[in-house]
C-alpha positions as CSV (number, residue, x, y, z in Angstrom):
1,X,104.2,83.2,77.8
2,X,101.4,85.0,76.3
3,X,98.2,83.5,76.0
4,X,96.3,82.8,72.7
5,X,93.4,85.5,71.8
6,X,91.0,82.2,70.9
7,X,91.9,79.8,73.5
8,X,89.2,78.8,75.2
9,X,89.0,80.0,78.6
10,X,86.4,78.5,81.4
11,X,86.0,81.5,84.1
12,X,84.4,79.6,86.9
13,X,82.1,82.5,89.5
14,X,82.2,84.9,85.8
15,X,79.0,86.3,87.8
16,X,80.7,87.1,90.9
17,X,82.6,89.9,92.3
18,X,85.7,88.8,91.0
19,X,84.7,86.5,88.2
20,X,83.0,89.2,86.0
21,X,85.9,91.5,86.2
22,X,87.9,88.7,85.0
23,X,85.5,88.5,82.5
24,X,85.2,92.1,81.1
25,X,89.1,92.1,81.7
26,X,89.7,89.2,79.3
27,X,87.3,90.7,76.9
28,X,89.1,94.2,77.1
29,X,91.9,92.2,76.4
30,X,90.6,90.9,73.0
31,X,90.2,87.0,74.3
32,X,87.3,85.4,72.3
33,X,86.5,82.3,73.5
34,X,85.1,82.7,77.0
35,X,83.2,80.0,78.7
36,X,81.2,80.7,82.0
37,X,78.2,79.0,83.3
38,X,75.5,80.7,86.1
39,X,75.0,78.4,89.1
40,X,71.9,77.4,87.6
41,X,73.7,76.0,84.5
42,X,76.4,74.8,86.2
43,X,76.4,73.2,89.9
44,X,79.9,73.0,90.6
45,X,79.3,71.3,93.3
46,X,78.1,68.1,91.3
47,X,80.9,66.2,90.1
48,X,79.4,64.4,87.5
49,X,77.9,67.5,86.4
50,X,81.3,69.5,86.4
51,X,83.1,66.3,84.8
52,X,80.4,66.7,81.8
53,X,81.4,70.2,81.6
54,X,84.8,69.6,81.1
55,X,84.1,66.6,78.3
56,X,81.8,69.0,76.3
57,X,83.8,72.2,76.4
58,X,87.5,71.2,76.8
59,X,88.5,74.5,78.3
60,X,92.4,75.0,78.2
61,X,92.8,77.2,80.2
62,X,90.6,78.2,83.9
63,X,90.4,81.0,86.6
64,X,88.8,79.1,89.9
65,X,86.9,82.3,91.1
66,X,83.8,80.8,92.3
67,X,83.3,80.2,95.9
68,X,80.9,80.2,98.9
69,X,81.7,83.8,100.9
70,X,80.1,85.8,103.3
71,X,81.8,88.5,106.3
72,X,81.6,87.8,109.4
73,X,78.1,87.0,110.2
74,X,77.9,84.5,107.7
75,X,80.9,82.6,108.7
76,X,79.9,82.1,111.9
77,X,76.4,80.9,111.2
78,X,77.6,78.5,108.2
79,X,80.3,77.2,109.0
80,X,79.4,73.9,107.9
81,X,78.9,75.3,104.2
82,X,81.8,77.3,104.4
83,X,84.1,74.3,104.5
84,X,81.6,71.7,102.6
85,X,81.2,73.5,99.7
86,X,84.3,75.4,99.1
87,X,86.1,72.1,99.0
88,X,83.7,70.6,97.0
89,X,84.1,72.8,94.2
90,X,87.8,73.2,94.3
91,X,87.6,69.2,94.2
92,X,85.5,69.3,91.2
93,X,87.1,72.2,89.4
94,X,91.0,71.2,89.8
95,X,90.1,67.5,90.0
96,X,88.5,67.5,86.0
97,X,91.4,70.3,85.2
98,X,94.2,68.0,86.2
99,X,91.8,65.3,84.0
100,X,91.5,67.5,80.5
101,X,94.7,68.5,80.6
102,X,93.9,72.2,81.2
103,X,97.3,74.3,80.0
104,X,97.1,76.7,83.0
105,X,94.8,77.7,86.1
106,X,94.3,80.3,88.0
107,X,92.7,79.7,92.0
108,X,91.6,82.6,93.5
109,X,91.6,82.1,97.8
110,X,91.7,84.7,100.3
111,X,94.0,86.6,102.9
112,X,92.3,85.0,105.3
113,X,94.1,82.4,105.0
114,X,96.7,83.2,107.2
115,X,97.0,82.9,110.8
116,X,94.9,85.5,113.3
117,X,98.4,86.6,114.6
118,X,100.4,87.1,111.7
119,X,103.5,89.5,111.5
120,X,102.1,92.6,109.6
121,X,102.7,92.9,106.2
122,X,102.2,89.5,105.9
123,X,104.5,88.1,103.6
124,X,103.2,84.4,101.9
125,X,105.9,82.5,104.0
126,X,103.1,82.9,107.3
127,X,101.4,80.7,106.3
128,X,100.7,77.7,108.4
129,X,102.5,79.3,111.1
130,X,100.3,79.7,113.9
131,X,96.0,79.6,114.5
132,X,93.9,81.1,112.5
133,X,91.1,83.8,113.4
134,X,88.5,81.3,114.7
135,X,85.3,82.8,112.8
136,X,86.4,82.0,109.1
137,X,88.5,79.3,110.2
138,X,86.4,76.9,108.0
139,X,86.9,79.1,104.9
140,X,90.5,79.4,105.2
141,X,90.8,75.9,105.6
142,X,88.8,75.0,102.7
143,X,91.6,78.0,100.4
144,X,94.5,76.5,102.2
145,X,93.4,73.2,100.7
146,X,92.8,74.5,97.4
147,X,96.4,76.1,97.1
148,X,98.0,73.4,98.7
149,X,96.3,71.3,96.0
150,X,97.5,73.5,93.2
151,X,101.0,73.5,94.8
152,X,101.0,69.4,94.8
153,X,99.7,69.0,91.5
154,X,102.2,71.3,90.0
155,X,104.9,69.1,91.9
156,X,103.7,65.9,91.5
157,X,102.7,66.3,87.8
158,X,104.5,68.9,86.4
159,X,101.0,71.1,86.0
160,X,100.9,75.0,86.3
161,X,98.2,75.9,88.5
162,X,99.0,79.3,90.4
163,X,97.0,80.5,93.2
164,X,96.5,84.1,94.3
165,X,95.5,85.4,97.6
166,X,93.6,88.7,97.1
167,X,93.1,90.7,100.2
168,X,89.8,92.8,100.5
169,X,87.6,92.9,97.6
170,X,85.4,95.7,96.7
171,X,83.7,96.9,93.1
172,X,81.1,96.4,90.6
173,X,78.5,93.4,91.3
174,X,79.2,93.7,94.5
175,X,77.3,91.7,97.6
176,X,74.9,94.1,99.2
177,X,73.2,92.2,100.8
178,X,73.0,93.0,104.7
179,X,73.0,89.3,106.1
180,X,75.9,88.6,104.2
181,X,78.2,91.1,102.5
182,X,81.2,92.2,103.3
183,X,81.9,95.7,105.6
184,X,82.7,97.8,102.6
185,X,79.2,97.1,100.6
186,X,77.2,97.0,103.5
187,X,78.6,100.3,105.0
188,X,77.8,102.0,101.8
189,X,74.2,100.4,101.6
190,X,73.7,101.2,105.2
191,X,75.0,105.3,105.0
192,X,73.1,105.7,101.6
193,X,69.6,104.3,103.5
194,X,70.0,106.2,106.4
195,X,70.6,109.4,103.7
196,X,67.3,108.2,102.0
197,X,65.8,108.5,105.1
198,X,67.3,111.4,106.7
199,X,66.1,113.1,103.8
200,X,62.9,111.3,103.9
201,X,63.0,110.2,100.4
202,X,61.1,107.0,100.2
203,X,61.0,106.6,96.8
204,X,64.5,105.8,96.9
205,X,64.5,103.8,99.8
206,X,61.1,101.4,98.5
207,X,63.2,100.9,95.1
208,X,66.3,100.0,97.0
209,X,64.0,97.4,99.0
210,X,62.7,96.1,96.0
211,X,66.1,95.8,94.2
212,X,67.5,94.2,97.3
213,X,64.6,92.6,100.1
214,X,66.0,92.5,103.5
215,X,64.5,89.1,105.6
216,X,61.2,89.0,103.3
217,X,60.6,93.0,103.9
218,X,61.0,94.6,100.5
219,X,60.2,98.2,99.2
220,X,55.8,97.3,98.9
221,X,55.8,96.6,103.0
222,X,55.0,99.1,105.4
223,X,57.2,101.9,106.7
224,X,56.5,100.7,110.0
225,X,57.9,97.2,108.8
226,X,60.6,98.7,106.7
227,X,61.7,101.3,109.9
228,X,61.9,98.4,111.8
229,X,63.8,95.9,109.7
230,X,66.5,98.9,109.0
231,X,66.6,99.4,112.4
232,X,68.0,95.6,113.2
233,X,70.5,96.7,110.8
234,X,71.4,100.1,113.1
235,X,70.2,102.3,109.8
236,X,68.0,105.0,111.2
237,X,67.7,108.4,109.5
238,X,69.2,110.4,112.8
239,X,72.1,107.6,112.9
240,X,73.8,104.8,111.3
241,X,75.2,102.0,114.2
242,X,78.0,99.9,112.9
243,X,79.5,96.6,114.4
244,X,82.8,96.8,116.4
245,X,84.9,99.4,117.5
246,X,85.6,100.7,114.3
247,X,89.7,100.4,114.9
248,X,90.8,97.7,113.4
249,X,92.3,98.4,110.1
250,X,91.8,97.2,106.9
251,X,93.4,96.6,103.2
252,X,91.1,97.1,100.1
253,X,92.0,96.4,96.6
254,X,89.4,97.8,93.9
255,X,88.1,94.7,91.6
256,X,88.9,95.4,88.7
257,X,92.5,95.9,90.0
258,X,92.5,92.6,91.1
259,X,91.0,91.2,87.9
260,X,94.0,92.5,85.8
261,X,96.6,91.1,88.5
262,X,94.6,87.8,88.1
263,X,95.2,87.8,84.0
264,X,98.4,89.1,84.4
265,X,99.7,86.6,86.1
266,X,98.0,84.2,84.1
267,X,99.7,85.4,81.2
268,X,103.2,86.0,82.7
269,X,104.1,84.3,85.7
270,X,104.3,80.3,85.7
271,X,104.5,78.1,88.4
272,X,108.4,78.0,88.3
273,X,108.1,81.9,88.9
274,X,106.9,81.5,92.6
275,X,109.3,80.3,94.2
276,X,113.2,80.4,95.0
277,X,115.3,77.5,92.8
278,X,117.1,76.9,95.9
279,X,115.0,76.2,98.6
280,X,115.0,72.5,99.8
281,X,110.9,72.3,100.5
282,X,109.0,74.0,97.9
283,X,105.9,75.6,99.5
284,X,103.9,79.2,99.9
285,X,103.7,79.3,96.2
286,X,101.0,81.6,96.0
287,X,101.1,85.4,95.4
288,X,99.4,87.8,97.0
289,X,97.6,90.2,95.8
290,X,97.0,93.8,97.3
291,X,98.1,97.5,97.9
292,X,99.9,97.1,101.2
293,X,98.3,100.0,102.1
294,X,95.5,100.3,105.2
295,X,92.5,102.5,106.8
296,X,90.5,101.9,110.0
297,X,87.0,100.7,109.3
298,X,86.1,104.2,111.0
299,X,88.1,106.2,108.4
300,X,86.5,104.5,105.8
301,X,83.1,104.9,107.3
302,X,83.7,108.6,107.6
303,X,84.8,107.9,103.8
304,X,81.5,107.0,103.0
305,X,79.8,109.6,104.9
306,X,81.5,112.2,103.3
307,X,81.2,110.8,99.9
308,X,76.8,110.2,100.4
309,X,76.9,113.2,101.7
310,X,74.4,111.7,104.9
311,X,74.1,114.5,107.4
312,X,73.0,112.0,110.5
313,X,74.9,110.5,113.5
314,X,77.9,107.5,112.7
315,X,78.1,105.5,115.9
316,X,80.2,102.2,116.6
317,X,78.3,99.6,118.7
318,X,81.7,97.8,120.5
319,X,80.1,95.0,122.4
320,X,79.8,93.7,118.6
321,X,83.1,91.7,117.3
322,X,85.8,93.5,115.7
323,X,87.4,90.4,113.9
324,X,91.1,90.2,113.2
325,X,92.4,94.2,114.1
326,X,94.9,94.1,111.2
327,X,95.5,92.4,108.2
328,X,97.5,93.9,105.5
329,X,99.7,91.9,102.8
330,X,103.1,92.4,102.0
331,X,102.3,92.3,97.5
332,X,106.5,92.1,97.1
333,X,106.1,89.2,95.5
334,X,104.0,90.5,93.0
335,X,105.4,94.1,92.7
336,X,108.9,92.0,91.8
337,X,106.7,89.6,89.3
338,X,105.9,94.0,87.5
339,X,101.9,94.4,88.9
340,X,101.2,97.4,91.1
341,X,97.8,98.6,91.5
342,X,96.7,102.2,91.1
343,X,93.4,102.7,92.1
344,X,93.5,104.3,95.9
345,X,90.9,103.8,98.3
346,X,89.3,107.2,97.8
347,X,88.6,106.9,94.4
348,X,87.5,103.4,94.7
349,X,84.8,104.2,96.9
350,X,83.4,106.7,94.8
351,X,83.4,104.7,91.5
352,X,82.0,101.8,94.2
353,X,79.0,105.0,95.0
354,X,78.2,105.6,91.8
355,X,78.2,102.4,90.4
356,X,75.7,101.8,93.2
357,X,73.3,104.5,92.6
358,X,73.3,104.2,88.9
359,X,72.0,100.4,89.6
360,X,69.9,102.1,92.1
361,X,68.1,104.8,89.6
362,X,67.6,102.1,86.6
């Protein structure tokens, strides 16, 4: 089915990572009627609020890509909010969807929803199978529950709410923040600041502060100050320590990529799609959605090196976690469904680089 250029779409997260290249993806696309509303607008973890939302704008159709995420430091330190608020907002979001009648929607979980020991590729049928990596277990909880919800409601009710399980994310409006983002942004923030200051450019490194404060320090404090906030983060100009061993290998799937897999499958795959006709117990619904193709997180910090161009010291600090050592998808299901991606890892980081600098030099 194709979807209509003036429906009106609600694009829940349109400021996030994934959200806003939804967003510019549906606009490319030549869809008119886009609705998205910034946290401030919109707390979606109010239900009455959310409810109101749904009464005054009648979206018909709606892309779940908002979400409470951090890597791994932050999912050991929140775990609480992990879980709390993730369900929250799927509660409110599906819960007022199922309400108005929305045509079609889209939830966006994670990869990591599968268990720590998964058979690699993982195909969507592991789920549930065995434990999960005990870090984000509260995360992947709160996705399991959101595409188990989607899967119900479709059963129960007849509705056609797809979810998709994206594996690493990476891309414009990225998270760069170094408490919280994920390895990919903060490797590249951490190698381009130990550049800055291997080439003892603190102009550049003062307007990165500024842009992004680190714990309170930001580009006015001290170099003293600055030096030594950096250096909690293992960004020194002679070296740049990262967490781990650096072996454990990863999957990353450009945003934008996984933007255009997202409206893709909005517009061409319905719930009937996702699974086999004949199988007794309809379940694992979702799709996947990656490259099925890997790197170590030293090959893609060596990557980055090469790419800054930082001349100093790349050093792995190992009594730090590694987290899960492998997790790559199987995307069969949606290679048979027509979506591939094309955008490799190497070009990816250097549109990720200069995306970054150009925010960087505004």
């Amino acid at each position: 089915m194709s979807l209509d250029k003036n429906a009106k779409i609600y694009v829940a997260g349109h400021r996030g990572l994934v959200g806003s290249a939804i967003w510019k993806n549906l606009q490319e696309k030549g869809y008119t009627n886009l609705v998205g509303k910034t946290h401030k607008e919109l707390d979606l973890l109010d239900g009455a609020a959310v409810r109101k939302f749904f009464d005054e704008e009648q979206p018909e159709y709606v892309f779940l890509a908002a979400a409470f995420v951090g890597g791994i430091m932050a999912n050991s330190i929140y775990r609480a909010d992990f879980i709390y608020k993730n369900l929250q907002i799927q509660q409110n979001v599906i819960g007022e969807s199922f309400r108005h009648n929305v045509k079609k929607l889209l939830f966006l979980g994670s990869t990591c929803i599968y268990p720590r020991d998964a058979e690699q590729p993982m195909k969507e049928d592991a789920l549930l199978t065995s434990p999960l990596e005990y870090t984000n277990e509260p995360y992947a909880i709160a996705k399991i529950a959101g595409l188990k919800m989607c899967e119900s409601f479709n059963l129960q009710y007849g509705t056609n709410y797809i979810a998709v399980m994206p594996t690493n994310l990476y891309g414009p409006n990225d998270n760069f923040d170094l408490e919280r983002s994920h390895v990919l942004p903060a490797m590249i923030r951490k190698i381009y600041l130990a550049h800055c200051l291997k080439q003892n450019d603190w102009d550049a490194v003062r307007k990165d502060m500024n842009l992004r404060p680190v714990e309170g320090i930001d580009g006015n404090s001290s170099k003293e100050d600055i030096l030594d906030i950096l250096g909690k983060y293992g960004i020194s100009g002679e070296e740049v320590k990262l967490w781990g061993t650096g072996t454990p290998l990863r999957e990353f799937l450009w945003s934008e990529e996984m933007a255009d897999a997202s409206v893709f499958v909005m517009e061409h795959v319905d719930f009937k799609d996702t699974y086999r006709p004949e199988e007794k117990d309809i379940r694992n619904c979702h799709i996947n959605i990656g490259t099925g193709k890997e790197i170590t997180i030293r090959q893609l910090a060596e990557l980055i090196v090469t790419t800054v161009g930082y001349q100093g010291q790349l050093t792995f600090d190992s009594s730090k976690p590694d987290g899960t050592m492998r997790k790559l998808t199987d995307p069969g299901k949606l290679h048979s469904l027509g979506w591939h991606h094309k955008i490799d890892i190497e070009e990816g980081v250097q549109r990720m680089y200069n995306w970054y600098l150009g925010k960087n030099q505004k």
